[in-house]
LUMVOGU-295840 format. One record per atom (N, C-alpha, C): residue number from 1; residue in one letter; x, y, z. Coordinates in steps of 0.1 Angstrom, whole numbers, plus 5000, padded with zeros to 4 digits. Layout:
NODE   i aa   xx   yy   zz
NODE NUM  A    X    Y    Z
...
***
This chain:
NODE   i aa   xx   yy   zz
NODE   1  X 8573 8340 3387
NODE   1  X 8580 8352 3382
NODE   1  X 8585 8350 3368
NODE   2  X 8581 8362 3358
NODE   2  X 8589 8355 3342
NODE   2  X 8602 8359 3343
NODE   3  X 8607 8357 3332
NODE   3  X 8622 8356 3330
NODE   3  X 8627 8370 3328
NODE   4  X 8637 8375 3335
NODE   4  X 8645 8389 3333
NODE   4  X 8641 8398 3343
NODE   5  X 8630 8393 3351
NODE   5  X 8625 8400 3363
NODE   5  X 8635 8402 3377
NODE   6  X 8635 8410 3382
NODE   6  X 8644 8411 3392
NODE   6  X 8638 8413 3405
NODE   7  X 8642 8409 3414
NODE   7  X 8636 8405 3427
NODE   7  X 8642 8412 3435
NODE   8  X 8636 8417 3447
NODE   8  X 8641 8425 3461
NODE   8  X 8631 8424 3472
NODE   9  X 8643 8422 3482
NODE   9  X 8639 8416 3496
NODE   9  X 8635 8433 3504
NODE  10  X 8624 8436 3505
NODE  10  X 8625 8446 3517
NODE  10  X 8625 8440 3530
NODE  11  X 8627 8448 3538
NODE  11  X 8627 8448 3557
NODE  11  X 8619 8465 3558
NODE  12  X 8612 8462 3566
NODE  12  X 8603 8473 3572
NODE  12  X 8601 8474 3591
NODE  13  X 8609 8479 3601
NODE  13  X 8616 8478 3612
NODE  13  X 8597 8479 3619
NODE  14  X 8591 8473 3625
NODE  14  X 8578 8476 3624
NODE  14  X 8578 8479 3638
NODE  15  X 8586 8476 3650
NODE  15  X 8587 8478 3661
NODE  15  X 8603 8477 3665
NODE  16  X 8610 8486 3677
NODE  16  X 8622 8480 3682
NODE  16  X 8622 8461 3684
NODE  17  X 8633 8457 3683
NODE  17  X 8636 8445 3681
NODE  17  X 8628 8438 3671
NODE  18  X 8618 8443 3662
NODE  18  X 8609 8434 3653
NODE  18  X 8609 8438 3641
NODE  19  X 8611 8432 3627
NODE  19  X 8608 8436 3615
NODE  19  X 8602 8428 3609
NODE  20  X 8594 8433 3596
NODE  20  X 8588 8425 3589
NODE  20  X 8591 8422 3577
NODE  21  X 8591 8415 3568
NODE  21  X 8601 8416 3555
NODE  21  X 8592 8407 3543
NODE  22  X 8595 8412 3533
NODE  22  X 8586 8405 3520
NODE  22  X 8594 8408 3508
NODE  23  X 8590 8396 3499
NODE  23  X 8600 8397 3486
NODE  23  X 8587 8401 3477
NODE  24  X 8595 8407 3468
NODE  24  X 8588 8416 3455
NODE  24  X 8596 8415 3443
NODE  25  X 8586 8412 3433
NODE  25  X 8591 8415 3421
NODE  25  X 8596 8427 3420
NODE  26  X 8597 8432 3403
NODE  26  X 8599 8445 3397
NODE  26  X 8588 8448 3397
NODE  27  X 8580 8447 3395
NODE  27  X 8565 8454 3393
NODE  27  X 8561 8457 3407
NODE  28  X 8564 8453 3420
NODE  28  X 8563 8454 3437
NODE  28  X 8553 8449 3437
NODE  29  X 8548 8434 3430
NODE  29  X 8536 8426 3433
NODE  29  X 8545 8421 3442
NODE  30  X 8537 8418 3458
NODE  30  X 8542 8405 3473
NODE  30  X 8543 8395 3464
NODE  31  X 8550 8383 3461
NODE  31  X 8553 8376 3455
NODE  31  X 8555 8364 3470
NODE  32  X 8556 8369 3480
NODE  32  X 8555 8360 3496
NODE  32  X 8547 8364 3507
NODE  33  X 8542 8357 3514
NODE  33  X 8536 8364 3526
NODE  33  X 8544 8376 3535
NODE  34  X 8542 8381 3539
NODE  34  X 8552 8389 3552
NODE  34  X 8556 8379 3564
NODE  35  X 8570 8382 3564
NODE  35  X 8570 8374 3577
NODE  35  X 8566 8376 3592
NODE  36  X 8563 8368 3595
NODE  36  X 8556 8365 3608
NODE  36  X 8562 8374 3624
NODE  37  X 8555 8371 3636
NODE  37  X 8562 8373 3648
NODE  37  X 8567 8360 3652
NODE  38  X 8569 8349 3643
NODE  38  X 8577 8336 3647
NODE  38  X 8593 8342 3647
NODE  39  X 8597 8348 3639
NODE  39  X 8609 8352 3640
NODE  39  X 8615 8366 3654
NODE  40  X 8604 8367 3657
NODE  40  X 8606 8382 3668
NODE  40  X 8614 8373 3681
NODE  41  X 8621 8382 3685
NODE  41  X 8631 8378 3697
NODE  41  X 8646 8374 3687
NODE  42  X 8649 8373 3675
NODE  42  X 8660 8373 3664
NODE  42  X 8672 8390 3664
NODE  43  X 8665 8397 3666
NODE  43  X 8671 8406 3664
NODE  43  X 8684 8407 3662
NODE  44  X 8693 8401 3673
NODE  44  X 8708 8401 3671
NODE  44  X 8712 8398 3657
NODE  45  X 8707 8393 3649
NODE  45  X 8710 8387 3644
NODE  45  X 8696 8388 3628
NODE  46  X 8694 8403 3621
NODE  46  X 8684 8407 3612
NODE  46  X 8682 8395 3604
NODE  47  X 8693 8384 3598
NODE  47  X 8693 8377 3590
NODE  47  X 8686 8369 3596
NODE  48  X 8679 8365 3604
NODE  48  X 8670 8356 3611
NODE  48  X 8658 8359 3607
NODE  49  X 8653 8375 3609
NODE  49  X 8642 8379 3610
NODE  49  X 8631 8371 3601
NODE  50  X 8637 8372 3592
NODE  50  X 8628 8371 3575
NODE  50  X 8634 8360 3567
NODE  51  X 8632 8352 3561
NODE  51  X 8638 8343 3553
NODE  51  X 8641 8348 3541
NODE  52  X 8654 8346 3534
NODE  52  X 8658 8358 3524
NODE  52  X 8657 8354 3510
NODE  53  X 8646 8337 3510
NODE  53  X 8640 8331 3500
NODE  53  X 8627 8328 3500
NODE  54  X 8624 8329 3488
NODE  54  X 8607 8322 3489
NODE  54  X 8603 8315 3498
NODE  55  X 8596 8316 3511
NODE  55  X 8591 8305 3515
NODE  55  X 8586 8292 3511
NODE  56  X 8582 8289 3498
NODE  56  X 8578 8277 3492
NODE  56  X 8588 8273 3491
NODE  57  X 8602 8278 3486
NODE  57  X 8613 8271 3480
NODE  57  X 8615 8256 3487
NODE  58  X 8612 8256 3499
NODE  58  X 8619 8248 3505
NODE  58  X 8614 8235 3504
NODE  59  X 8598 8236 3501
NODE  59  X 8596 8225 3499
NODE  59  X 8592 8225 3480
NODE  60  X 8596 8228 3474
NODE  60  X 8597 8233 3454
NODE  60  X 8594 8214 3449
NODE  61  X 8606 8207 3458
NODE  61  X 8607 8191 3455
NODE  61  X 8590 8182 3458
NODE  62  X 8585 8190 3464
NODE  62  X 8578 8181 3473
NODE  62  X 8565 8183 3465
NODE  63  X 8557 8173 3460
NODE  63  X 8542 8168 3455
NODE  63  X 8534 8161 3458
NODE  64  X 8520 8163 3459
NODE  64  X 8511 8149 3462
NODE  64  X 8516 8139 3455
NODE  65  X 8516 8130 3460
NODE  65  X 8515 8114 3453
NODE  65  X 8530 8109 3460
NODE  66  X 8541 8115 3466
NODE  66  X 8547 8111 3471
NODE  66  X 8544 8103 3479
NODE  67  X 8556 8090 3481
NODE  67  X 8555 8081 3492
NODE  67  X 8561 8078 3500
NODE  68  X 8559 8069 3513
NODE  68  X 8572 8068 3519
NODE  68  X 8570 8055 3531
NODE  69  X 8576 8046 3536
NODE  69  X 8573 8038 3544
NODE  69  X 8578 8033 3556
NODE  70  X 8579 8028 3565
NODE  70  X 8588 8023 3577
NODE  70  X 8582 8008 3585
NODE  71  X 8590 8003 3585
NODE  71  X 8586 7988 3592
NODE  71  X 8594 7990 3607
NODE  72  X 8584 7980 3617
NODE  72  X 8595 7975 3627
NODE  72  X 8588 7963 3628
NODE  73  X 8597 7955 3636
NODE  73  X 8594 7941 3640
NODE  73  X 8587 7944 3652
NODE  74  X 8582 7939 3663
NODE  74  X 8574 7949 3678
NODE  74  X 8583 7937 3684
NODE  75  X 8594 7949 3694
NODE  75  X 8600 7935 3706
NODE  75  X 8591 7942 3718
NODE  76  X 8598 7933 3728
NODE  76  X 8591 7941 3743
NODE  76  X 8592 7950 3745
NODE  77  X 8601 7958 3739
NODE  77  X 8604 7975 3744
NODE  77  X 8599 7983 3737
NODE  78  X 8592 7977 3726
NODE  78  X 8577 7987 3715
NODE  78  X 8565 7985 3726
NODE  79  X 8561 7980 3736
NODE  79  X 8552 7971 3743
NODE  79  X 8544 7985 3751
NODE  80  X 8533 7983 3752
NODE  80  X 8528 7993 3762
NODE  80  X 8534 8001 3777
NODE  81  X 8536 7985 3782
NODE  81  X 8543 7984 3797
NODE  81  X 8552 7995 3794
NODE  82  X 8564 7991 3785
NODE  82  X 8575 7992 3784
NODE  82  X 8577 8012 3782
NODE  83  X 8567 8018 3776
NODE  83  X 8567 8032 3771
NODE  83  X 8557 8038 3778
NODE  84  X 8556 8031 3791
NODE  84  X 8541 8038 3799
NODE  84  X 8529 8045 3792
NODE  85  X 8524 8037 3785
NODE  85  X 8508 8041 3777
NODE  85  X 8506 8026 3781
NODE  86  X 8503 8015 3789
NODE  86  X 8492 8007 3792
NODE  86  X 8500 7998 3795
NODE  87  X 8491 7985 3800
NODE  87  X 8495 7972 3809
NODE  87  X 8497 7962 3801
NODE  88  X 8489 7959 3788
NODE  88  X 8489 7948 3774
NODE  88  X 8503 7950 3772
NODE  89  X 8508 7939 3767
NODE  89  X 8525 7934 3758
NODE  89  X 8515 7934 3746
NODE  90  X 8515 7948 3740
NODE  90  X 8510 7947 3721
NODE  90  X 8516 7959 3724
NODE  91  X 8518 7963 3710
NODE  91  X 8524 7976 3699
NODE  91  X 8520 7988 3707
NODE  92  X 8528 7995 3715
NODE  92  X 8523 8003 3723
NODE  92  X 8518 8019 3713
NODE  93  X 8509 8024 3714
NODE  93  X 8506 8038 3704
NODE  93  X 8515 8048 3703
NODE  94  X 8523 8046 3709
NODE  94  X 8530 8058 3710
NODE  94  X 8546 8052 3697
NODE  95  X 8544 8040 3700
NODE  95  X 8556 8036 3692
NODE  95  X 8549 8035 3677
NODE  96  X 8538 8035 3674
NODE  96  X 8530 8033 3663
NODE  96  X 8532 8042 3654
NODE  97  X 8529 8057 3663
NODE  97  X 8535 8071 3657
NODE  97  X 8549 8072 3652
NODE  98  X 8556 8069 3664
NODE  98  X 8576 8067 3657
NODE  98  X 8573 8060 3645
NODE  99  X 8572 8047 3639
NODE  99  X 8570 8044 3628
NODE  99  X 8563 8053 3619
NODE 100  X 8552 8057 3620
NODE 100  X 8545 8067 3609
NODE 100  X 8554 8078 3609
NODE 101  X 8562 8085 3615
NODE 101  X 8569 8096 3614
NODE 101  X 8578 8093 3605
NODE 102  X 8582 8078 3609
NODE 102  X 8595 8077 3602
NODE 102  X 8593 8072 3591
NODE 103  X 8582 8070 3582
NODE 103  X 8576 8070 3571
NODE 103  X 8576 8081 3564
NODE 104  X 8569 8091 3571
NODE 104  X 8569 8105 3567
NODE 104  X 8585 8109 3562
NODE 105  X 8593 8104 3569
NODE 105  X 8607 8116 3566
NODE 105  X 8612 8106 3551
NODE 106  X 8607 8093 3553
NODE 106  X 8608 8082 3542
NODE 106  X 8605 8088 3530
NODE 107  X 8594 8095 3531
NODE 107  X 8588 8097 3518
NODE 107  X 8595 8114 3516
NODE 108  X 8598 8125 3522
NODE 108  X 8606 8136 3516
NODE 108  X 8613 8140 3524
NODE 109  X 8621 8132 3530
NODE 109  X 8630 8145 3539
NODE 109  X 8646 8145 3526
NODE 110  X 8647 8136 3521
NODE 110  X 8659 8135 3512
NODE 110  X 8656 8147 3498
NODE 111  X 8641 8145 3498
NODE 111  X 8641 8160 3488
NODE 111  X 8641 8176 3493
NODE 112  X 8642 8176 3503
NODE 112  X 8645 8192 3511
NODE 112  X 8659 8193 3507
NODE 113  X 8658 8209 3510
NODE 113  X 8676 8218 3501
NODE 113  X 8678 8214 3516
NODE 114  X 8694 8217 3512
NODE 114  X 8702 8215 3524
NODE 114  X 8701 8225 3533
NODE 115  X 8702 8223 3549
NODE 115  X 8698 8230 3558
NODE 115  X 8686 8229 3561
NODE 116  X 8676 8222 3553
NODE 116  X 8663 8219 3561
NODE 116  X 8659 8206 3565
NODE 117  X 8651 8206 3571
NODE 117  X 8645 8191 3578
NODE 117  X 8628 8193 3581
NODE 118  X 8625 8182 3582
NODE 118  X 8608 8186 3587
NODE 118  X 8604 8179 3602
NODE 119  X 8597 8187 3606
NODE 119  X 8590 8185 3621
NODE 119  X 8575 8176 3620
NODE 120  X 8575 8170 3630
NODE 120  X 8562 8173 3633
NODE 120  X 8555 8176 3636
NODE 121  X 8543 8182 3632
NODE 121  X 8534 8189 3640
NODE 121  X 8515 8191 3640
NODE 122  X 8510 8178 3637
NODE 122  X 8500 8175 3636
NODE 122  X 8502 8155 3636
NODE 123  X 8491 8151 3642
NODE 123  X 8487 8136 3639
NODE 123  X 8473 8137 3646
NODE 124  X 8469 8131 3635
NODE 124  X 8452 8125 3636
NODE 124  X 8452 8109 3635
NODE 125  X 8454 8104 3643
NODE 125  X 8455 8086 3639
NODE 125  X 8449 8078 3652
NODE 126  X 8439 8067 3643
NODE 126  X 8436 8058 3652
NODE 126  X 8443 8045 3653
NODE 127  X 8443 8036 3664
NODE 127  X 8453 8026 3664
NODE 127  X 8440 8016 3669
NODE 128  X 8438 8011 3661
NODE 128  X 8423 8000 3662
NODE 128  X 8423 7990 3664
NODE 129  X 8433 7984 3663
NODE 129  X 8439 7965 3661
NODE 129  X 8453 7968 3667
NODE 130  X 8459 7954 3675
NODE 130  X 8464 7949 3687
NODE 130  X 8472 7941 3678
NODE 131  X 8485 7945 3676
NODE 131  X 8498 7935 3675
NODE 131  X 8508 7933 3685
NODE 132  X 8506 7918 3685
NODE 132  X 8522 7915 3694
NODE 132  X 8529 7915 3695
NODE 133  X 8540 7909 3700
NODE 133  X 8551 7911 3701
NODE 133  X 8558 7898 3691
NODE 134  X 8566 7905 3681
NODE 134  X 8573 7896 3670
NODE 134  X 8570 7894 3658
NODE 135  X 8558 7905 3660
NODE 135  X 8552 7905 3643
NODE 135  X 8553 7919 3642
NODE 136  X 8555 7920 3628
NODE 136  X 8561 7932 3618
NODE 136  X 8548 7942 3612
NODE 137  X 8555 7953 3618
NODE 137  X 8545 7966 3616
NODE 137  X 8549 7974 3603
NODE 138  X 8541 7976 3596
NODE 138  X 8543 7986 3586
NODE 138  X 8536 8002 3580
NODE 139  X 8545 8008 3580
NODE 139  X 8531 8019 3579
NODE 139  X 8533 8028 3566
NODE 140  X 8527 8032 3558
NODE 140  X 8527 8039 3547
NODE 140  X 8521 8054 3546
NODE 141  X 8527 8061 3542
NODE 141  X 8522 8073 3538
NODE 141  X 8522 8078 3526
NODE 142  X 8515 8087 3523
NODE 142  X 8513 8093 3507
NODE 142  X 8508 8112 3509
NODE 143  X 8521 8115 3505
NODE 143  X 8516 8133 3504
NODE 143  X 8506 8135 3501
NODE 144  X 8492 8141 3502
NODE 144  X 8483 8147 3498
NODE 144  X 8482 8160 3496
NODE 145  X 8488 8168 3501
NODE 145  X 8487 8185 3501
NODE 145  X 8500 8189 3507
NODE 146  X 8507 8197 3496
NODE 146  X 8520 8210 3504
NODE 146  X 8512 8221 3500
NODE 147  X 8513 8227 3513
NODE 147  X 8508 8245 3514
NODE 147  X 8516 8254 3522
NODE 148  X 8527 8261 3510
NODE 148  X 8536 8265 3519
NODE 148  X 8546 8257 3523
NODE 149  X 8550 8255 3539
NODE 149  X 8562 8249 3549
NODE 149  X 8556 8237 3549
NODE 150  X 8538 8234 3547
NODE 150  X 8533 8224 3556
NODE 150  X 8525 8214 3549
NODE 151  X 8537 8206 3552
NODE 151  X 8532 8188 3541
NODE 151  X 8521 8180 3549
NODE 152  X 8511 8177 3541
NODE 152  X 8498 8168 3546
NODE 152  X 8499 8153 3541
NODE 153  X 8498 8143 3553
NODE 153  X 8501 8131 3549
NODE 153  X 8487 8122 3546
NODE 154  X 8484 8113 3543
NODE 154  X 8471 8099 3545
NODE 154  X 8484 8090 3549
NODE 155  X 8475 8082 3562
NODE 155  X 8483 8074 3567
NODE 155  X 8481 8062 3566
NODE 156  X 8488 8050 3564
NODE 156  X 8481 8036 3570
NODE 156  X 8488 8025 3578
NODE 157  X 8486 8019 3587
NODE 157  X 8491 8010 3593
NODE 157  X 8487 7996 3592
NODE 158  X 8496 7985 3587
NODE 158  X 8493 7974 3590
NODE 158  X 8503 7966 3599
NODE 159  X 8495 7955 3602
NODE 159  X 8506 7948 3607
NODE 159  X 8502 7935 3598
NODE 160  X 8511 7922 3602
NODE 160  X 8512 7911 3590
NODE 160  X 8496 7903 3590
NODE 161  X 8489 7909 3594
NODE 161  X 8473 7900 3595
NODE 161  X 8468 7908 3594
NODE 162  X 8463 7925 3596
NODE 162  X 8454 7933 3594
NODE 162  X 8458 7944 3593
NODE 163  X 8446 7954 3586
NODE 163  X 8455 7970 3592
NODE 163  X 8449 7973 3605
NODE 164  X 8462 7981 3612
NODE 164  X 8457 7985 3630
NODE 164  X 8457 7997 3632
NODE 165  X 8454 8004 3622
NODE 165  X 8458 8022 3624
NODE 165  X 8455 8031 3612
NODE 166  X 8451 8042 3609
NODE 166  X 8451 8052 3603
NODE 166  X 8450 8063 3604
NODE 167  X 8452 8075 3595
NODE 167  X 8453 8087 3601
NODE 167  X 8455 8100 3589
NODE 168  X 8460 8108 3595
NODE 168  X 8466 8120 3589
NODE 168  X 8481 8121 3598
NODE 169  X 8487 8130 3589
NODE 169  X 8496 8136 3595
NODE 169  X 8506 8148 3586
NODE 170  X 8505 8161 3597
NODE 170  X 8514 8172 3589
NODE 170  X 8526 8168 3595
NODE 171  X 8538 8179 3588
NODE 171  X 8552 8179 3590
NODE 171  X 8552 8194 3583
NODE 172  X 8559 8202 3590
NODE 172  X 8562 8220 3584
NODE 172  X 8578 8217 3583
NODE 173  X 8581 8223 3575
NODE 173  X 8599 8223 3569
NODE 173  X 8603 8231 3572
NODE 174  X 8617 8232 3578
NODE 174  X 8620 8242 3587
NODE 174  X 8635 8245 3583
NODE 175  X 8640 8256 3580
NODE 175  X 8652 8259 3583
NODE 175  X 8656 8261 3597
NODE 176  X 8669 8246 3596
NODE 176  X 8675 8240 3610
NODE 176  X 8685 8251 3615
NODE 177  X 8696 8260 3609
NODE 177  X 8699 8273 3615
NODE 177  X 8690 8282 3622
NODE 178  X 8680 8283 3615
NODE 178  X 8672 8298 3622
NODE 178  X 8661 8290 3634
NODE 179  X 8660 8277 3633
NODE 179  X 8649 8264 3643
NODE 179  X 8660 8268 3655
NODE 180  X 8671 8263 3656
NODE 180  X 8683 8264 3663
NODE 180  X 8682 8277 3671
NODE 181  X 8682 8286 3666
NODE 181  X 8686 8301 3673
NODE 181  X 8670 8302 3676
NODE 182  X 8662 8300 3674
NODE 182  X 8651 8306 3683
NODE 182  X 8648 8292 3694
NODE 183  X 8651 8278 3689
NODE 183  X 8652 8274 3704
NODE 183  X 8659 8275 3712
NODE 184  X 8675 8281 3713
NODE 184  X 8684 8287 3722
NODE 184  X 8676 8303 3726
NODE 185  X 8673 8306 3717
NODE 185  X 8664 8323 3722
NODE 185  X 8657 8321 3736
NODE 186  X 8650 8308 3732
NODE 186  X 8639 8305 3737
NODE 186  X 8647 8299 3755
NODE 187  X 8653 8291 3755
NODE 187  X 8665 8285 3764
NODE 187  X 8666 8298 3774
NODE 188  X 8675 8304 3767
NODE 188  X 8681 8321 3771
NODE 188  X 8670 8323 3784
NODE 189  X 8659 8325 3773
NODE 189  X 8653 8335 3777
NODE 189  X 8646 8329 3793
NODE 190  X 8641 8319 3793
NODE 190  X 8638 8309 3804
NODE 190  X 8645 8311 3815
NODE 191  X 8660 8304 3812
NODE 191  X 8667 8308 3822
NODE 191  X 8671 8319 3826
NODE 192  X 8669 8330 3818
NODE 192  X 8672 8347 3827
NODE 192  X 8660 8349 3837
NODE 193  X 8653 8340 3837
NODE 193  X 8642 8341 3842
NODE 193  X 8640 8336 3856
NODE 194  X 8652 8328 3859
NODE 194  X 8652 8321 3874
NODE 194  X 8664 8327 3884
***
């Protein structure tokens, strides 16, 4: 948007309990997508409906080439047995992921505005090689693509003798107020149900 331009949020009621909302310049070029039926079941509450900023804002901080990393040591409670994915005492897959996530938040969750956080919601990863128990896992990631809410990672895993894993992985950024009220919506609504 250039400088001296003025911005406005419409709301357009498109159904009882649902609206749709988009920001516009002065000239009424969309300047955002319309929002979604992710926000429908909000109603109590219009300020929910629509986000009443740029969708991109939230990730503005966030660029390819970002990095970010997490180690663990693997005791017996990282262990297959131990997280029911298999019978082997090695690095169980599921704990492989906790590490790579927590790489992910390593590399941008400290650059999100306040009130946001990121999820996960994609992993493509293979876990190829077998570490045991008392040797140190590491996993690295590096942003490749923000589009929108939704950060794209390259992944890699090593442990202290080889790498045992790689992948992809998204994370979408979420405002944790409005994440909040549509998982209570969601709650609500379940239990009116029994």
């Amino acid at each position: 948007m250039t400088r001296g331009s003025s911005t406005a949020i419409f709301f357009v009621a498109a159904r009882p309990g649902f609206s749709v909302g988009f920001i516009a310049d002065s000239s009424t070029r969309i300047i955002s997508e319309p929002c979604s039926s992710r926000f429908a079941g909000s109603f109590r509450n219009p300020a929910l409906l629509c986000p009443l900023e740029n969708p991109v804002s939230s990730t503005e901080n966030l660029k390819p080439g970002l990095k970010g990393a997490a180690e663990l040591v693997v005791g017996e409670e990282h262990t297959a047995p131990r997280v029911g994915s298999g019978r082997v005492h090695v690095l169980a897959t599921p704990v492989m992921i906790n590490v790579i996530e927590a790489a992910a938040l390593a590399a941008i969750e400290h650059l999100l505005p306040g009130g946001h956080q990121s999820l996960g919601t994609r992993l493509d990863i293979r876990h190829f090689a077998a570490t045991p128990v008392g040797m140190r896992v590491r996993a690295e990631v590096e942003v490749v693509k923000v589009e929108g809410r939704t950060v794209s990672f390259r992944v890699a895993v090593n442990d202290e003798k080889e790498p045992i894993g790689d992948g992809t992985h998204e994370r979408m950024v979420v405002n944790v107020a409005r994440f909040d009220v549509r998982v209570q919506d969601k709650v609500t609504m379940v239990r009116g149900r029994t």
